[in-house]
C-alpha positions in Angstrom: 0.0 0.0 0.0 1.4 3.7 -0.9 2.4 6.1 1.6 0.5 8.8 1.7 1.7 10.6 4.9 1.6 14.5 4.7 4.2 17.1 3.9 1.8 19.4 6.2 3.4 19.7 9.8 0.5 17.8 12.2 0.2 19.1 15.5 -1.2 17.3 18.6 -2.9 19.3 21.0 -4.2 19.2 24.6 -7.6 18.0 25.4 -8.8 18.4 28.7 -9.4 22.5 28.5 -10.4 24.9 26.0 -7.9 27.1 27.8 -5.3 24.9 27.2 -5.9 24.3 23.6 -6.4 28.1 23.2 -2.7 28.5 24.8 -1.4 26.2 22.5 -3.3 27.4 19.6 -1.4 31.3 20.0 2.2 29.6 19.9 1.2 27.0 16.5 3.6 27.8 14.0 0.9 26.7 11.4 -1.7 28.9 12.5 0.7 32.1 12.9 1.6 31.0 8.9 -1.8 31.2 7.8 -2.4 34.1 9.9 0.8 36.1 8.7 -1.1 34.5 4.9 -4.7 36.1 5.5 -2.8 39.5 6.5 -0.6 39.4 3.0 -4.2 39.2 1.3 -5.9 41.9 3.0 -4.9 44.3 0.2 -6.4 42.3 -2.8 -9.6 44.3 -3.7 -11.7 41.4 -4.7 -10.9 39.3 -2.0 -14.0 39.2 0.7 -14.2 41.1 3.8 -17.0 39.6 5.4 -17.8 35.9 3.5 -15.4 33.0 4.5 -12.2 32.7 2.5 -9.4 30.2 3.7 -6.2 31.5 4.9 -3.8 29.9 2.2 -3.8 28.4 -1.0 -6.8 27.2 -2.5 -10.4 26.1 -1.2 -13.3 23.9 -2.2 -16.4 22.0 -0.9 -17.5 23.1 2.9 -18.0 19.7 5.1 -19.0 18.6 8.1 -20.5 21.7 9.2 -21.5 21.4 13.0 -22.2 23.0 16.4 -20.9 21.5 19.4 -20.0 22.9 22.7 -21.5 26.4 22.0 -19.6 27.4 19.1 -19.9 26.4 14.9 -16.9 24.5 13.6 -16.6 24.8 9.6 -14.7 22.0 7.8 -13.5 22.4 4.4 -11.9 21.2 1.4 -8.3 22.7 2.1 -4.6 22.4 -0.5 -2.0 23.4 2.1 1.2 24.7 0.0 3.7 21.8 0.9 1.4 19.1 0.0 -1.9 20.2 -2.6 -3.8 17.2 -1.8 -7.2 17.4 0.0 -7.0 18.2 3.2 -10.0 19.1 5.9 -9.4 22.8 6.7 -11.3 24.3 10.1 -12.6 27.6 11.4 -15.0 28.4 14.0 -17.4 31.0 14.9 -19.8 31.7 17.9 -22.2 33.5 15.8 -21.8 32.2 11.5 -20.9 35.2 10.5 -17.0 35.8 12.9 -15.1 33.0 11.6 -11.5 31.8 13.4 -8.9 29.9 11.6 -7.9 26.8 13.4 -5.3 24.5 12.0 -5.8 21.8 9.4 -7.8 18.6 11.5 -7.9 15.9 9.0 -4.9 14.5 7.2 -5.0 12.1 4.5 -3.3 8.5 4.9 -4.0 6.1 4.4 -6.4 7.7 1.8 -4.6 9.6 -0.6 -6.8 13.0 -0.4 -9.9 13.7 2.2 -12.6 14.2 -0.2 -16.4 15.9 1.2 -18.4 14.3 4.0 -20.7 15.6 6.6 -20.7 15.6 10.8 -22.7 13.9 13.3 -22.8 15.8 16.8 -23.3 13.2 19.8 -23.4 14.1 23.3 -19.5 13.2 23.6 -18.0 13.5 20.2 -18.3 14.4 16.5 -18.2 12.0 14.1 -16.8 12.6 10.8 -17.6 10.6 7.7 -16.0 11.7 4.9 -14.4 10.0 1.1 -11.0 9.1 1.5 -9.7 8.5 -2.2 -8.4 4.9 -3.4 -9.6 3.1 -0.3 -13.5 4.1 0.3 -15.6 6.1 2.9 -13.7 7.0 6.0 -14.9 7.7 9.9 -13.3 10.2 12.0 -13.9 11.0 15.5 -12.8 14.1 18.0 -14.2 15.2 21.5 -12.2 18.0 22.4 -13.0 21.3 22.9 -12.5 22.6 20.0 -12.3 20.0 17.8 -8.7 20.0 17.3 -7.6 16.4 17.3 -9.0 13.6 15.0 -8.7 9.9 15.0 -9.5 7.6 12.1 -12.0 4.8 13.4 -9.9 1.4 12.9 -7.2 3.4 10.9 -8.6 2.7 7.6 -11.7 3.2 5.3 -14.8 1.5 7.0 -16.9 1.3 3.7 -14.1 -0.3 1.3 -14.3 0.8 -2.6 -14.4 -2.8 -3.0 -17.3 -4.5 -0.7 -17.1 -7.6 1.3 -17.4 -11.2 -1.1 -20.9 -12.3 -1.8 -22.5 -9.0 -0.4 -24.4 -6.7 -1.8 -22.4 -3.6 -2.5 -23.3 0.1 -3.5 -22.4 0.5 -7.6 -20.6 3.6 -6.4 -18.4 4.7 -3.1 -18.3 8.2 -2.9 -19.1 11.5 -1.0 -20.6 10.3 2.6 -23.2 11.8 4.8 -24.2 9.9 8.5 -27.0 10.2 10.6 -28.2 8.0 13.9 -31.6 6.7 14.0 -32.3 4.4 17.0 -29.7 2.1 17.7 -27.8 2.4 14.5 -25.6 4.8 12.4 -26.9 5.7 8.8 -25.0 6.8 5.8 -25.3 7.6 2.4 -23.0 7.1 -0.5 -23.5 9.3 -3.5 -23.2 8.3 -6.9 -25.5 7.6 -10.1 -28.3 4.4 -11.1 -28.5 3.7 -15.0 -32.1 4.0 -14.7 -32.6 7.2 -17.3 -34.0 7.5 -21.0 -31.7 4.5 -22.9 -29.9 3.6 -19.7 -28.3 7.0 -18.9 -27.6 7.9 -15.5 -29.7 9.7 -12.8 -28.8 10.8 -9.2 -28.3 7.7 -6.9 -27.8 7.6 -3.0 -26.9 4.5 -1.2 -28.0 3.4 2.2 -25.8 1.8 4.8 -26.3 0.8 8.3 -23.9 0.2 10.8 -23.9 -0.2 14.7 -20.7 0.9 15.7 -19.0 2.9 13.0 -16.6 0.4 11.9 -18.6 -2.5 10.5 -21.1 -1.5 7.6 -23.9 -3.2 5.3 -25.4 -2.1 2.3 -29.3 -1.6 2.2 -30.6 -0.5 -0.7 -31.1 3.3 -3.0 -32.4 5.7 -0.5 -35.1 8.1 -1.9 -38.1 7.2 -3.7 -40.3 9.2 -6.1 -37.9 11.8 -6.9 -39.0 13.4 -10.5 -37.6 16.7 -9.6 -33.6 16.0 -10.4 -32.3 15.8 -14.1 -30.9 13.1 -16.7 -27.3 13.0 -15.6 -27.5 14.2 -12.1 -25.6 12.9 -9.7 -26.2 12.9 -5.5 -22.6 14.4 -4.0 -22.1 16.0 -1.3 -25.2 14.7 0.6 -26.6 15.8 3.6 -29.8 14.7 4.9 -31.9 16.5 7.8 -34.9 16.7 9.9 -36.6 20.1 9.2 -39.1 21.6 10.8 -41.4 21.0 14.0 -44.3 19.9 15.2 -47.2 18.8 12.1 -44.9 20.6 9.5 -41.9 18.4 10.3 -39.8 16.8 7.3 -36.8 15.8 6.1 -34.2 17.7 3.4 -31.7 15.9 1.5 -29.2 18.7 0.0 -26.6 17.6 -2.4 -24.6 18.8 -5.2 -24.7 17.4 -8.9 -21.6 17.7 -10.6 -24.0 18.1 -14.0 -26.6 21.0 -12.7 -25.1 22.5 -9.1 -26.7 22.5 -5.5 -30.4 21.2 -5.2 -32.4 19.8 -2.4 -35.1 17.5 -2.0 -37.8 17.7 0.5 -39.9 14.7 1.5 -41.0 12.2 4.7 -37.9 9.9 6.2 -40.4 6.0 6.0 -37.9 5.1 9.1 -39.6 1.7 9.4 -38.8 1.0 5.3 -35.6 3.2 5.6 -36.7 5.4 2.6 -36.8 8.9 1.8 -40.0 9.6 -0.3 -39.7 13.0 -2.0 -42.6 15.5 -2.2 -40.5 18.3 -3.7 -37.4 19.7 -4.8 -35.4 22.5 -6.5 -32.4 24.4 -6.7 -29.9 25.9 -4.9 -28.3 27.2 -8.6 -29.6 28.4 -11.8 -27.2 27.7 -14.4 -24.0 25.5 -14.3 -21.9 25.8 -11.2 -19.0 27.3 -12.7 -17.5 30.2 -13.5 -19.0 32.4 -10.9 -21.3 30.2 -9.3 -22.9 28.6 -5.6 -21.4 24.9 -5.8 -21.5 22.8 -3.2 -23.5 22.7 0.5 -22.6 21.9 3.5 -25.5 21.9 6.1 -26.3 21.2 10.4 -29.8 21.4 12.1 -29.6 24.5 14.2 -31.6 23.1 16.9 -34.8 24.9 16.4 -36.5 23.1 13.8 -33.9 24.7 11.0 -30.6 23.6 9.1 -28.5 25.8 8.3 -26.2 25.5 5.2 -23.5 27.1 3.3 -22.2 26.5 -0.2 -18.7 27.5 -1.6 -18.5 29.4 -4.5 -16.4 28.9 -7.6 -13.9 32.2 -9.2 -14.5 33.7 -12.2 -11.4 35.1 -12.8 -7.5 34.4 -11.5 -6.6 35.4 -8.3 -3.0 35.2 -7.4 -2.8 32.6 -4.2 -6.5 31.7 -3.5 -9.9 31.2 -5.5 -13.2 30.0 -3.8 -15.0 31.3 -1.4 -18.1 30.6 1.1 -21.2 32.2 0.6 -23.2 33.3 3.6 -24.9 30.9 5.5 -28.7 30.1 5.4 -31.3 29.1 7.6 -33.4 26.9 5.9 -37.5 26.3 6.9 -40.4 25.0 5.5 -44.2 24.9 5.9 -45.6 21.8 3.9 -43.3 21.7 0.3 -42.1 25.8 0.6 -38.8 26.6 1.4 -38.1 29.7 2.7 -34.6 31.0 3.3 -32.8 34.0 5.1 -29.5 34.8 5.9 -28.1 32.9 9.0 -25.8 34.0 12.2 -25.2 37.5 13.2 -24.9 39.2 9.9 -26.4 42.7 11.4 -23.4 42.9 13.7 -21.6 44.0 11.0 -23.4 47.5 10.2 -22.7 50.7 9.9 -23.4 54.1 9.0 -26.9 53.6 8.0 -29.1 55.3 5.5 -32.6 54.9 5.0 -34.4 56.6 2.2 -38.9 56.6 2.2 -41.1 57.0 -0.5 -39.3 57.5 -3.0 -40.7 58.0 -6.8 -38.9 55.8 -9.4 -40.2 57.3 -12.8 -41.3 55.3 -15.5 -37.6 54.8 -17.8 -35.5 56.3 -15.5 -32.1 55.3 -14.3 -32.3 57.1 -9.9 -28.9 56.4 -8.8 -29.3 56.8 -4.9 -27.2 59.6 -3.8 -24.5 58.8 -0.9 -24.9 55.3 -1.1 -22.0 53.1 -2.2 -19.4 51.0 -1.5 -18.3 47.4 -2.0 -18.7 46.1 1.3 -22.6 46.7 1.7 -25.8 45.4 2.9 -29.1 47.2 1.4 -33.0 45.9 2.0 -35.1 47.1 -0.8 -38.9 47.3 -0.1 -40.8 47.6 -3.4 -44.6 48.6 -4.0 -46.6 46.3 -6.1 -46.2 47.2 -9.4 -47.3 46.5 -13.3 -43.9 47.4 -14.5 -42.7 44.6 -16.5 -38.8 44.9 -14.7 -37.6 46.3 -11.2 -33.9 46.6 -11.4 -31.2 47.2 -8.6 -27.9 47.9 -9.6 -24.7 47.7 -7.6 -21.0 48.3 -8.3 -22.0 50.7 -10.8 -19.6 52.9 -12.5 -20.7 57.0 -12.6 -21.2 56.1 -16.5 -22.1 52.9 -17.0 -19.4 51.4 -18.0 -19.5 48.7 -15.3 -22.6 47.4 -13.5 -24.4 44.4 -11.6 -28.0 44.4 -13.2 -30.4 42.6 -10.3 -33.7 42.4 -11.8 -37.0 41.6 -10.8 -39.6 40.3 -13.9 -43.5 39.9 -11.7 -45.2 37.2 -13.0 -43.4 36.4 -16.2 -42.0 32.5 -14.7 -43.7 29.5 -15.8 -47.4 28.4 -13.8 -46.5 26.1 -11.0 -48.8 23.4 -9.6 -47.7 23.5 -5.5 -50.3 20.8 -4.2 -53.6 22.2 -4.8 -52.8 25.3 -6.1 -51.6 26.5 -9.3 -49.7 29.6 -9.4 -47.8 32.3 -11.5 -44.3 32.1 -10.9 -41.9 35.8 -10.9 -38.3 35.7 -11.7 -35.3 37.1 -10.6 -31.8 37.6 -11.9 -28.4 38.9 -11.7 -26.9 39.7 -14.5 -22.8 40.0 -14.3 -22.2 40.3 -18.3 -21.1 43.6 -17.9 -19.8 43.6 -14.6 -16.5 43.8 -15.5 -14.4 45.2 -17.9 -11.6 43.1 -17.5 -10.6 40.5 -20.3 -9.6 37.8 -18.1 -13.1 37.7 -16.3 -15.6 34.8 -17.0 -19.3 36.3 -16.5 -21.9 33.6 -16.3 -25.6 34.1 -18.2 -27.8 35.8 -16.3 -28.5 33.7 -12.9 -32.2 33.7 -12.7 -34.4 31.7 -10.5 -38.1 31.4 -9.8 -39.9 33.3 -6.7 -43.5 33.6 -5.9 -45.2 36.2 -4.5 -48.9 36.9 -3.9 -50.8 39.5 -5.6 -50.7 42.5 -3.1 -47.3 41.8 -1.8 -44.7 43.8 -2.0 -41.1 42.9 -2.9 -38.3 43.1 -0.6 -34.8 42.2 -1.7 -31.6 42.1 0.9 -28.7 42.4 -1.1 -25.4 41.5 0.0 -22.1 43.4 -1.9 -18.8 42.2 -0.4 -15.8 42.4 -3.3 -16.3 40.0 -5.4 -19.3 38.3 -4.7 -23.1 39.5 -4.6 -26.1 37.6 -2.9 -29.9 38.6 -2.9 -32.3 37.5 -0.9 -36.1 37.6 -1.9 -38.8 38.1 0.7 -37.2 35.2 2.6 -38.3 32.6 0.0 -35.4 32.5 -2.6 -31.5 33.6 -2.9 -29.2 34.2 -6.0 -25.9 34.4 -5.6 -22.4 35.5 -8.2 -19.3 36.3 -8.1 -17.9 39.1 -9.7 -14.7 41.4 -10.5 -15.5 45.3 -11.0 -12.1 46.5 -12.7 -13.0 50.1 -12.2 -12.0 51.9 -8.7 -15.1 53.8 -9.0 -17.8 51.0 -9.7 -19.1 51.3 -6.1 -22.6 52.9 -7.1 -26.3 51.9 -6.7 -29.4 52.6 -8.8 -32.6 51.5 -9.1 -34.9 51.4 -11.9 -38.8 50.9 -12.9 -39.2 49.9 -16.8 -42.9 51.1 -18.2 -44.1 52.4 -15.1 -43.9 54.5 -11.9 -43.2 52.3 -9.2 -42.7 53.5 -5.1 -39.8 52.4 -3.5 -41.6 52.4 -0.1 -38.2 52.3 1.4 -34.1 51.8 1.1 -32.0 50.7 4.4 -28.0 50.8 3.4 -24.8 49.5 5.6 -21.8 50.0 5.1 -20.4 46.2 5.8 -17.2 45.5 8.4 -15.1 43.4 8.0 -14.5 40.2 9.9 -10.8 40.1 10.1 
């Protein structure tokens, strides 16, 4: 068998106090190197201020996110420098939003990279489940404070590539996610069935059941009825949830298809067949994943009937020494099949010097750039009047002339008709538009990212945009979010505007922040 022992100096640390870990934590060499790194990025001007980048190097899929002991630990898809294999990278916030660096946690070997996998919080430990590449699904666990030291349960994978003689196996071994129901562990392994049009592949999760982490069997494909995911989907990055309380509880299943991006499917958890039967499902993304796009989730139940996930989000242009990022997180509800969806953790701790402008008059054809208001590190909340104008548009990172721009529009009632259980309805649409974002030639704009929102009659539209850099996410009336990534050239494409096509329309009112950072 290879060695595949890491370049990447591992450190063991104390366990029995969080003040001794944090003690040993301010003399690590490795964390002062990627905190000396974060402080030699502070100057690049699309580089986040307040959404999660990694210290060093490059960044992928978030995993195991998980909240234990009072605080949020975030695991992700690190490439240290010295050795650009996968590697689990750590931070951890009290609030979501106030992220920490922590030194890498999980180190490939005997797997040759640590590929995506989820968390499962017990009242002593976390355990880890996560790919480990060549060898098959691998179990981690770790019951310190902070979460700081890992160990591989039985030092090798526990569900092989290959599967035990005569057994039935999954077709495919791949990207993990764990769960406990009763007396036994559950996990899925993602991968395809060739049960499409002619044989072609569709998404596919595996069942497995173990009772004490080490020793697995294979049940059967998980989730039944699901018409809601495409011909050549498949089911990474899995993470499946209670959600919701009381009558309205359910389950989610978020994943990531390599083919289409993020989606989720919601649905009732048949404990007693082990089965997942789907009611409904849609998207986390509106186009391919990359360039510029929301990619992958990672997600936790927040303890009060939500989970709350968070994607990484792919570059659209070069960036010397890094690339991804992490989009905000969101908390994630439901009533019946709707999903609604608002920024999660203590995002308003970051404001400052407000604005609010009321009643304002947005002629019919007119560009009304709002006066004193830019930046591009901002929070705004739009509320918009009912209107029979056929687009609402909010611009950010505007230059004085035009030249650069982020279009966010807003088309009422011009989606496809829905049927959402007994009703049929009218669905609106909203976009961001990044193809002229940018005047740089080495920038990748993505089409328009548009996704479908409904909203009744009378109601009036609210969107919470979120500027920071190189990335902008909008939130609409808590029931959808579209997010980009983008790379204004320009030093002065920091404006806003707003615009009513056809019509007068009221802006019934416009809150601005400027955003801190959280470094």
């Amino acid at each position: 068998m290879a060695d595949y022992t890491s370049l990447v100096p591992k450190y063991e640390f104390p366990t029995s106090s969080i003040e001794e870990q944090e003690a040993a934590l301010a003399a690590n060499p490795l964390l002062q190197r990627m905190q000396a790194a974060r402080i030699a990025f502070a100057d690049d001007r699309h580089r986040p201020q307040y959404h999660y980048v990694n210290p060093e190097a490059m960044l992928n899929d978030p995993n195991g996110l998980c909240f234990w002991q009072g605080r949020w630990h975030l695991f992700y898809q690190a490439y240290p420098p010295e050795d650009t294999r996968q590697h689990w990278g750590h931070a951890v916030s009290d609030d979501l939003i106030h992220w920490r660096d922590l030194p890498y946690c999980i180190y490939p070997d005997p797997e040759r990279c640590c590929f995506s996998g989820s968390a499962l919080v017990e009242e002593d430990r976390v355990i880890a489940m996560y790919h480990g590449t060549e060898v098959g699904n691998m179990v981690a666990t770790s019951s310190d404070p902070l979460l700081l030291n890992w160990d591989k349960v039985a030092g090798k994978a526990v569900v092989p590539i290959a599967g035990p003689a005569g057994k039935p196996w999954p077709p495919r071994i791949f990207d993990p996610c764990i769960w406990k129901q009763g007396d036994f562990y559950y996990s899925l392994s993602a991968g395809t069935r060739p049960e499409g049009p002619a044989g072609q592949p569709v998404r596919g999760n595996f069942l497995l059941r173990s009772p004490d982490l080490e020793h697995w069997e294979y049940l059967h494909p998980f989730v039944e009825d699901d018409r809601y995911t495409f011909v050549g989907d498949d089911g990474a990055c899995p993470y499946f949830w209670p959600i919701g309380e009381g009558p309205s509880a359910r389950h989610i299943l978020l994943f990531f298809s390599h083919m289409s991006g993020g989606q989720y499917l919601l649905g009732d958890y048949d404990a007693a067949r082990d089965k997942f039967v789907v009611t409904y499902g849609a998207r986390f993304n509106f186009g391919p994943s990359t360039p510029s796009g929301v990619h992958a989730p990672s997600a936790a139940p927040d303890g009060d009937g939500g989970v709350i996930t968070i994607f990484n989000m792919n570059p659209g242009k070069p960036t010397a020494g890094w690339n991804q990022i992490m989009s905000l997180p969101r908390r994630l509800t439901v009533d019946g099949d709707a999903l609604f969806m608002e920024p999660a953790g203590d995002v308003e701790s970051l404001r400052t010097e407000h604005q609010r402008r009321e009643d304002v008059e947005l002629p019919a054809n007119a560009d009304i750039v709002v006066e004193g208001v830019q930046g591009d590190a901002l929070e705004l909340i739009a509320r918009i009047a009912p209107s029979s104008a056929p687009v609402i548009e909010l611009d950010v990172l505007c230059s004085p002339r035009g030249e650069e721009y982020t279009r966010i529009a807003f088309y009422r009632d011009r989606g496809m008709n829905e049927s959402f259980g007994d009703d049929r309805r009218r669905q609106s649409l909203v976009s961001i538009d990044s193809s002229r974002s940018s005047q740089a030639g080495d920038v990748r704009p993505r089409a328009p990212e548009t996704a479908p929102v409904c909203l009744a009659k009378d109601e009036p539209l609210e969107l919470r945009v979120f500027v920071d850099r190189s990335v902008v996410e909008v939130f609409v009336n808590g029931r959808q979010c579209v997010a980009v990534r983008v790379y204004p050239e320009r030093e002065d494409s920091v404006g806003v505007r707003l615009r009513s096509q056809g019509v007068t329309t009221s802006l019934l009112s416009l809150d601005a922040w400027q955003m801190q950072s959280i470094w």
